[in-house]
C-alpha positions as CSV (number, residue, x, y, z in Angstrom):
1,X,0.0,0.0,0.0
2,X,1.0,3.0,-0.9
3,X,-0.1,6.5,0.6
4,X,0.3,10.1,0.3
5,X,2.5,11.4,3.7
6,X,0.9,13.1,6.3
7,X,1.4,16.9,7.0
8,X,5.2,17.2,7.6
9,X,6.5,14.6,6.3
10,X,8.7,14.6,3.4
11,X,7.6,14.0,-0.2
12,X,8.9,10.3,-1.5
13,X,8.1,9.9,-5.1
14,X,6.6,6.6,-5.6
15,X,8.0,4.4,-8.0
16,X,6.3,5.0,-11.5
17,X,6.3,1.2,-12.3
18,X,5.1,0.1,-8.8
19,X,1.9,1.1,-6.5
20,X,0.2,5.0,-7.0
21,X,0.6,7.7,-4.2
22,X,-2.9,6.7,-3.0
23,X,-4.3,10.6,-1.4
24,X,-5.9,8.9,2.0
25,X,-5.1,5.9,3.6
26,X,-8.2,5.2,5.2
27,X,-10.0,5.9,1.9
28,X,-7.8,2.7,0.4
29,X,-8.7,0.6,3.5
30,X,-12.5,1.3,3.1
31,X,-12.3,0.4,-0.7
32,X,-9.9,-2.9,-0.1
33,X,-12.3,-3.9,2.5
34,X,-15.2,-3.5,0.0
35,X,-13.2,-6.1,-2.4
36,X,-12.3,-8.6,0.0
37,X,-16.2,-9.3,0.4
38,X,-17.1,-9.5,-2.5
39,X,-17.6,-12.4,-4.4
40,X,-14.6,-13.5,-6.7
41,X,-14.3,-13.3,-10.2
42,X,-13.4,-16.4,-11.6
43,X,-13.5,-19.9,-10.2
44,X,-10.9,-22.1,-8.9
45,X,-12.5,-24.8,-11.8
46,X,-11.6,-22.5,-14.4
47,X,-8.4,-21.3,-13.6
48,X,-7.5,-25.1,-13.6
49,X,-8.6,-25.6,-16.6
50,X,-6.5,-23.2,-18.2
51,X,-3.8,-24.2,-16.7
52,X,-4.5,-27.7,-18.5
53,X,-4.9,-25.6,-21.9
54,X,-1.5,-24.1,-21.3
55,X,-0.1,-27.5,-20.5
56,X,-1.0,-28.4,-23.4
57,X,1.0,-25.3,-25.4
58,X,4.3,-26.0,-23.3
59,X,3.8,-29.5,-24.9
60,X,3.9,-28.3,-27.9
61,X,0.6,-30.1,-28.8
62,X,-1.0,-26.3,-28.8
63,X,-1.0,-22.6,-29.2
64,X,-1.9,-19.7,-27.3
65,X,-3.4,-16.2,-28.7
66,X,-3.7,-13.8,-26.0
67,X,-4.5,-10.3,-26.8
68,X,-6.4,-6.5,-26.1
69,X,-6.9,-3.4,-25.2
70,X,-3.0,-1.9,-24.1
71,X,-5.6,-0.2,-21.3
72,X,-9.4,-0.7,-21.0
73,X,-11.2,1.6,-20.4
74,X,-14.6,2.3,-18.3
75,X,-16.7,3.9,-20.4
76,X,-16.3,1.4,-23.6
77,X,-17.3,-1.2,-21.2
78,X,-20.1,-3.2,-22.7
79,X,-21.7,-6.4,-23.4
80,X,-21.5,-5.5,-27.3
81,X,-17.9,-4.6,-26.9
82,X,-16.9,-7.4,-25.0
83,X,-18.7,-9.6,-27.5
84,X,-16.6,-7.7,-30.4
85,X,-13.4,-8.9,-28.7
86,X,-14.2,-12.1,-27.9
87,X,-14.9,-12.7,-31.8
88,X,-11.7,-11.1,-32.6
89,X,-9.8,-13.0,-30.6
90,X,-11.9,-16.3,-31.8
91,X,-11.5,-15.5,-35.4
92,X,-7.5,-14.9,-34.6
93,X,-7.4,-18.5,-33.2
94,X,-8.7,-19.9,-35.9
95,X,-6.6,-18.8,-38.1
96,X,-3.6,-20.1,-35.9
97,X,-6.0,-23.8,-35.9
98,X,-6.3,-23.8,-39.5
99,X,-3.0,-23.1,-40.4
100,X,-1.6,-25.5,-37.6
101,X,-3.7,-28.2,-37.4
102,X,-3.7,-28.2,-33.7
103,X,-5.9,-26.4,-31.0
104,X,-5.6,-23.0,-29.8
105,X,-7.0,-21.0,-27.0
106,X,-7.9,-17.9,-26.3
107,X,-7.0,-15.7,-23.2
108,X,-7.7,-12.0,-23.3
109,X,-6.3,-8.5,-22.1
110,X,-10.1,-8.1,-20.8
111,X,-11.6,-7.9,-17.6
112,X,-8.7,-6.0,-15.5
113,X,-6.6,-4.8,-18.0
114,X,-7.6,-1.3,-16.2
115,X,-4.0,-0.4,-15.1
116,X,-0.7,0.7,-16.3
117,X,2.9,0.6,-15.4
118,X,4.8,4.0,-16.8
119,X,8.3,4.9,-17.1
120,X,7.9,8.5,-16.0
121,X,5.0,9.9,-13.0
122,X,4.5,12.5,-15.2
123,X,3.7,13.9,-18.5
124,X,4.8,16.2,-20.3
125,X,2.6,18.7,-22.2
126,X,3.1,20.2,-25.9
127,X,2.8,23.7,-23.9
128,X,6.1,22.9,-21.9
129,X,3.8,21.8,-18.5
130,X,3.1,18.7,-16.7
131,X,0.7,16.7,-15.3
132,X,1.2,13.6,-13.2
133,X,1.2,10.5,-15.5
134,X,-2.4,8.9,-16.5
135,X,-2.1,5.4,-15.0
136,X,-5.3,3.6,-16.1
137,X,-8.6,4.3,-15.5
138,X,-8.3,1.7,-11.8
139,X,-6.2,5.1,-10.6
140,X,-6.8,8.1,-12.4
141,X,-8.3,9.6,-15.1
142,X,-7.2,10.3,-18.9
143,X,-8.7,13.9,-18.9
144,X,-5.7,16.1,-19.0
145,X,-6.5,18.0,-15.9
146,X,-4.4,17.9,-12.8
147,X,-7.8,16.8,-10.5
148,X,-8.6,13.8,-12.7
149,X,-5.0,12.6,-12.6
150,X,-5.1,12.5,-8.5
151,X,-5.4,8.5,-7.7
152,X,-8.7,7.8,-6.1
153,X,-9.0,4.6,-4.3
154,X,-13.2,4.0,-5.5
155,X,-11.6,4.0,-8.9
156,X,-10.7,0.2,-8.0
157,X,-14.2,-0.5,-6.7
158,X,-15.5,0.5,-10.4
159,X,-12.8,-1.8,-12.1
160,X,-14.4,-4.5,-10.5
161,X,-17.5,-3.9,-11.1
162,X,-16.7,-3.5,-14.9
163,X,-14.5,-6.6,-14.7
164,X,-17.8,-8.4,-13.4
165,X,-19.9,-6.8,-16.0
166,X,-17.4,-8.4,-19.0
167,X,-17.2,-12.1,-17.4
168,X,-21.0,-12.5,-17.4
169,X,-21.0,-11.8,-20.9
170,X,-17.9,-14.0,-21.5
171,X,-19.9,-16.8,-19.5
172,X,-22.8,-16.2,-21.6
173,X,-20.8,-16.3,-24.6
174,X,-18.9,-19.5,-23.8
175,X,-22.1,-21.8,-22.8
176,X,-23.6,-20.7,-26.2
177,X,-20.1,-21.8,-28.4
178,X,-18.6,-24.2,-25.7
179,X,-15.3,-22.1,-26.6
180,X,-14.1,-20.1,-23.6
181,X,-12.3,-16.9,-23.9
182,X,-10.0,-16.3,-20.7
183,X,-9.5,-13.4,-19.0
184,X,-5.7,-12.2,-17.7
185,X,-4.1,-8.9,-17.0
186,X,-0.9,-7.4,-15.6
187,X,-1.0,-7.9,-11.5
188,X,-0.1,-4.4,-11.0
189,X,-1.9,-3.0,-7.9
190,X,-1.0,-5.1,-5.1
191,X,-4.0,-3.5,-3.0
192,X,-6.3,-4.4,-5.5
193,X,-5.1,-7.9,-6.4
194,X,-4.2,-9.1,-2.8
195,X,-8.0,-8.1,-1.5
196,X,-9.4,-10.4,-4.1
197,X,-7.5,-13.9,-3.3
198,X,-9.7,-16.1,-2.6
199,X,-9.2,-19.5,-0.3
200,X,-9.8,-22.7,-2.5
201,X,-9.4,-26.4,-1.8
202,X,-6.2,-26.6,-4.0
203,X,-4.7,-23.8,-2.5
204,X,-5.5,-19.6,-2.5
205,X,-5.8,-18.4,-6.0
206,X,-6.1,-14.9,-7.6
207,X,-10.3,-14.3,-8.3
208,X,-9.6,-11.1,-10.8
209,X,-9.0,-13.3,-13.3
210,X,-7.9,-16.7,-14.4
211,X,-4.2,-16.0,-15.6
212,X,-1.7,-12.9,-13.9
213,X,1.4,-12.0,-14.6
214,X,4.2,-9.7,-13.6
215,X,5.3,-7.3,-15.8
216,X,9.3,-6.1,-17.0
217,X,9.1,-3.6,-14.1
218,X,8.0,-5.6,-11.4
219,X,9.4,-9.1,-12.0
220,X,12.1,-8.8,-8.8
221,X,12.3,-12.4,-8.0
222,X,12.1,-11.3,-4.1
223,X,9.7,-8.2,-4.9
224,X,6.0,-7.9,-4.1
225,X,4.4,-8.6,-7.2
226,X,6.3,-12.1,-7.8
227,X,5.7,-12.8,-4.0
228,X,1.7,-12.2,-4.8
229,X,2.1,-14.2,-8.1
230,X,3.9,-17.1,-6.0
231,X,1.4,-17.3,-3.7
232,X,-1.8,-18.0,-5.7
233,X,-2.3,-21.2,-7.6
234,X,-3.5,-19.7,-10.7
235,X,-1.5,-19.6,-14.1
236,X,1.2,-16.9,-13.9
237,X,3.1,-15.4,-16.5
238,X,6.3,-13.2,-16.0
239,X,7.3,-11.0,-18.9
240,X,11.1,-10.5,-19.7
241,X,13.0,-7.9,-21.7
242,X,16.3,-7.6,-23.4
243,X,18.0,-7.2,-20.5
244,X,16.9,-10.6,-18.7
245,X,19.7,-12.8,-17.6
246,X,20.0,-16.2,-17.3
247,X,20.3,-16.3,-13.4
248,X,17.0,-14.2,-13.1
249,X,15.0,-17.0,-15.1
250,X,16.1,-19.2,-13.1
251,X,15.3,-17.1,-9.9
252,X,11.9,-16.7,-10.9
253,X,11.2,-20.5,-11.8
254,X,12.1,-21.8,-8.8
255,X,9.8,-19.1,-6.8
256,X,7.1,-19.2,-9.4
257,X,7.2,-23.0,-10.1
258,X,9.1,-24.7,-7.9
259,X,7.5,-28.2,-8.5
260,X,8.5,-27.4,-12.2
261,X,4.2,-28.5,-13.1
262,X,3.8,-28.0,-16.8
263,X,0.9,-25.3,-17.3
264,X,1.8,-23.1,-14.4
265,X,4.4,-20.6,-15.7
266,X,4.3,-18.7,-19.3
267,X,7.6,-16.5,-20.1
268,X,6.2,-13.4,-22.6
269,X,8.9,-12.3,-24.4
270,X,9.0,-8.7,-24.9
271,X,12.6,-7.8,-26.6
272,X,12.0,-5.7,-29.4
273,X,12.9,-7.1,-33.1
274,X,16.5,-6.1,-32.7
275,X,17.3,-8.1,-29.6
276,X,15.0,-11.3,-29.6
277,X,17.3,-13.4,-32.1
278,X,20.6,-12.5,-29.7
279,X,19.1,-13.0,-26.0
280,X,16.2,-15.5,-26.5
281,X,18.1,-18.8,-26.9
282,X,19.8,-18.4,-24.0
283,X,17.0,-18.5,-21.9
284,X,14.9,-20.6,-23.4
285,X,18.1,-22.9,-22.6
286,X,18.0,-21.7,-19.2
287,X,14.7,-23.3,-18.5
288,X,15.6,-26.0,-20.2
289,X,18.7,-26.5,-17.5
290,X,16.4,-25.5,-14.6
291,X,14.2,-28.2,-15.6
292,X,10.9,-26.4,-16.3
293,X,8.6,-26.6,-19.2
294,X,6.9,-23.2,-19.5
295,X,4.7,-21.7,-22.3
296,X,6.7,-19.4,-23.9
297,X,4.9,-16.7,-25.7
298,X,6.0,-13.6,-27.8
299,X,4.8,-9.6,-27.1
300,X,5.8,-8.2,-30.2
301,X,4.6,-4.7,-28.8
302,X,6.4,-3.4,-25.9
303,X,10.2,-3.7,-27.2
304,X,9.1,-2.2,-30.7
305,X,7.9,1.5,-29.2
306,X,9.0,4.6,-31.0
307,X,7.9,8.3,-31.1
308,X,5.9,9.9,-34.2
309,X,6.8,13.5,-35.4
310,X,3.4,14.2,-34.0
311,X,4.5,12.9,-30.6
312,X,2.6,10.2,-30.4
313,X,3.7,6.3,-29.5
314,X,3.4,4.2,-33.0
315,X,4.5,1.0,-33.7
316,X,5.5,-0.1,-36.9
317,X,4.1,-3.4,-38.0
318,X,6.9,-4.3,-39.7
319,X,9.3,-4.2,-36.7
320,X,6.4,-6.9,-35.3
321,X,6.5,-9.4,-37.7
322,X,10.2,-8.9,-37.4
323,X,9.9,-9.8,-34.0
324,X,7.6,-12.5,-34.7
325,X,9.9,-14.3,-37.2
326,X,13.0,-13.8,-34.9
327,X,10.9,-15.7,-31.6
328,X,9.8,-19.0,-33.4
329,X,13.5,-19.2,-34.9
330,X,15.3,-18.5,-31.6
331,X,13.3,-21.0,-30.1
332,X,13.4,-23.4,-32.6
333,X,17.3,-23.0,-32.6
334,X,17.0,-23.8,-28.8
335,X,15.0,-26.7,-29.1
336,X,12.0,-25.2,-27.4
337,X,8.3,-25.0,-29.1
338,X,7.3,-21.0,-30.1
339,X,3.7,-21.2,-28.0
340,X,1.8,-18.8,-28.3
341,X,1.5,-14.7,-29.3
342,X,0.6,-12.0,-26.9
343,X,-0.9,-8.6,-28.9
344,X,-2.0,-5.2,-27.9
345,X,-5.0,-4.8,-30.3
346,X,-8.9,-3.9,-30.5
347,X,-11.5,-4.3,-33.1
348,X,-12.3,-1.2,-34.2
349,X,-10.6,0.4,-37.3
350,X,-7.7,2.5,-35.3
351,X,-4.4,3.9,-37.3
352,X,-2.1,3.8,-33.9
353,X,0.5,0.8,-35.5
354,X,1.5,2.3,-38.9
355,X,3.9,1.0,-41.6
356,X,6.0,3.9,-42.0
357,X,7.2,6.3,-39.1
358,X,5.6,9.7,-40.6
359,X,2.3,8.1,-41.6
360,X,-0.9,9.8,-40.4
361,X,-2.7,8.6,-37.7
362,X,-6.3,10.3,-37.9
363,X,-7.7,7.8,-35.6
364,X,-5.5,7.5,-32.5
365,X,-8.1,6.1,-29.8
366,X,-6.1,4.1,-27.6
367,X,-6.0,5.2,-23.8
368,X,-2.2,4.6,-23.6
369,X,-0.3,2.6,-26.3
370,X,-1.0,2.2,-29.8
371,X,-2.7,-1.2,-30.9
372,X,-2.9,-3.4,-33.9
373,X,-6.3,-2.9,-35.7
374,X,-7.9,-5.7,-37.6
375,X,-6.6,-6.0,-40.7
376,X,-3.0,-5.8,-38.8
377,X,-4.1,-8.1,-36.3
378,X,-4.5,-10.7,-39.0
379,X,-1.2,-9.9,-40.9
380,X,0.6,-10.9,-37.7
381,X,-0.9,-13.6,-36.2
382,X,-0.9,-15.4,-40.1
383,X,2.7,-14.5,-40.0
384,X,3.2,-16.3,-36.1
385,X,0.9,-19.2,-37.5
386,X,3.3,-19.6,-41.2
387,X,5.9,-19.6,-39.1
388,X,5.0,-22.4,-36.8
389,X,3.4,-24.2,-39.1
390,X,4.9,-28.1,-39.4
């Protein structure tokens, strides 16, 4: 928990990665109080069963596409938008299926995905001013105004209540199909997360969703955010830049999976197109030695940021089917299986991933970074699904 000081106290800057400067501590208390009794999200049952799917993908006998919003947002919180992503992600597995000839599930950036780590707590403004950073609508607002960027602790209390309003749809949608679309997201705010575990038979497990992972920021082995992910029984995931070494892998399987069960740990590489082919073997032969079989799974977003002339964060699509190519051949040069693809996109017709670095982008939507629309969408994952193809 983190809090604003009291009067007389000196200022700390929290870190930007980490927990907000929550404004009243009591405020938080009353909120996390308010989570831990409610009902959970998702059921022990279901979060098992995933974790059989994704035993299934370490195998090699399946894939993964996992994707959404870079961060939800509250007021495009529907049942017709959920039911939008849910297709999009359907119709992206299939194409993985078809061209495959094996199964592959579905696990979305839905349903929680209501919180962002940043590099900086603030941002800077084309006038030369600042506010403090927008950290996803679970904290603060995106208005640009310096009263709708202070964190308010019943912003958490409305992220549930969203996330509960998008798995009733999801449930409705899977008992009419029989196919299941999973929800996951980043275990950013400890307060939040740790006030929804829930007690099961198998051990306590996450109820915010059915798979959580740490994020490049927060994966300290021996920080709070792996301790939370090592203490539920859910399926984790851990994602790992360029600068991963082999002795932090191996840190973080033996808190995160220390009985080395298939299913239980995913690693998402996030390395950017220039670094994947250099630092990914390595690894991947580091699990190998540590004796652990995880999913792995490629982010070809976060490494492949840049800055438009405009200012804004693009991604060019080329750099992520670079990326793309270069995971599925550094794991096949290291004799592991290329599992599944992790994607920041949305199905409406956005321009925020261009193919060129000075191309327009008259419809820049996204409440943080830019995403893949669906004619992109489909580019990549047919280029992930060529590439693993037998």
């Amino acid at each position: 928990m983190t809090v604003a000081p009291r009067p007389g106290e000196p200022l700390a800057a929290p870190s930007p990665a980490t927990e907000p400067l929550w404004p009243s501590a009591d405020a938080l208390a009353g909120v996390t109080a308010r989570l831990a009794a409610s009902a959970p999200l998702v059921t022990p049952a279901d979060c098992a069963d995933l974790r059989t799917q994704l035993a299934a993908v370490a195998s090699g006998a399946a894939h993964l596409v996992q994707g959404g919003d870079c961060a939800e947002l509250f007021d495009e919180v529907s049942a017709h938008t959920t039911r939008r992503k849910a297709a999009q992600l359907t119709e992206l597995a299939d194409l993985v299926e078809i061209a495959t000839a094996v199964p592959a599930l579905t696990v979305g950036r839905i349903a929680g995905q209501f919180a962002k780590p940043r590099s900086s707590a603030v941002e800077r403004l084309p006038d030369g001013g600042s506010l403090p950073v927008y950290r996803g609508d679970a904290v603060n607002a995106l208005e640009a105004d310096p009263a709708a960027r202070v964190p308010d602790p019943a912003r958490l209390l409305t992220a549930r209540e969203r996330a509960a309003s998008i798995h009733a749809t999801l449930d409705v949608l899977a008992a009419a199909s029989g196919r299941r679309v999973f929800t996951s997201h980043e275990a950013l705010l400890l307060d939040y997360e740790n006030a929804l575990v829930r007690p099961a038979a198998s051990g306590p497990y996450g109820g915010s969703a059915h798979l959580l992972w740490a994020g490049e920021r927060t994966r300290d082995p021996a920080g709070p955010h792996i301790g939370l992910l090592s203490r539920i029984t859910n399926p984790v995931a851990v994602k790992l830049g360029p600068a991963t070494a082999r002795e932090d892998l191996q840190a973080l399987i033996d808190v995160l999976d220390p009985q080395r069960t298939p299913g239980r740990l995913s690693f998402v590489a996030r390395m950017g197109a220039g670094h994947v082919r250099r630092v990914l073997p390595a690894l991947a032969g580091a699990a190998r030695e540590a004796g652990c079989l995880p999913v792995w799974i490629c982010d070809p977003m976060h490494g492949n940021g840049q800055r438009a002339a405009s200012g804004r964060k693009i991604r060019l699509v080329d750099d992520v089917r670079t990326e793309v190519a270069g995971f599925v051949a550094a794991l096949r040069e290291a004799g592991a299986h290329p599992g599944g693809i992790h994607l920041e996109l949305t199905p409406d017709d956005v321009t925020e991933c261009v193919d060129l670095p000075d191309d327009p982008t008259p419809r820049y939507w996204t409440g943080c970074d830019p995403r893949l629309n669906p004619a992109q969408a489909r580019d990549v994952v047919r280029a992930f699904a060529a590439a693993v193809s037998p």
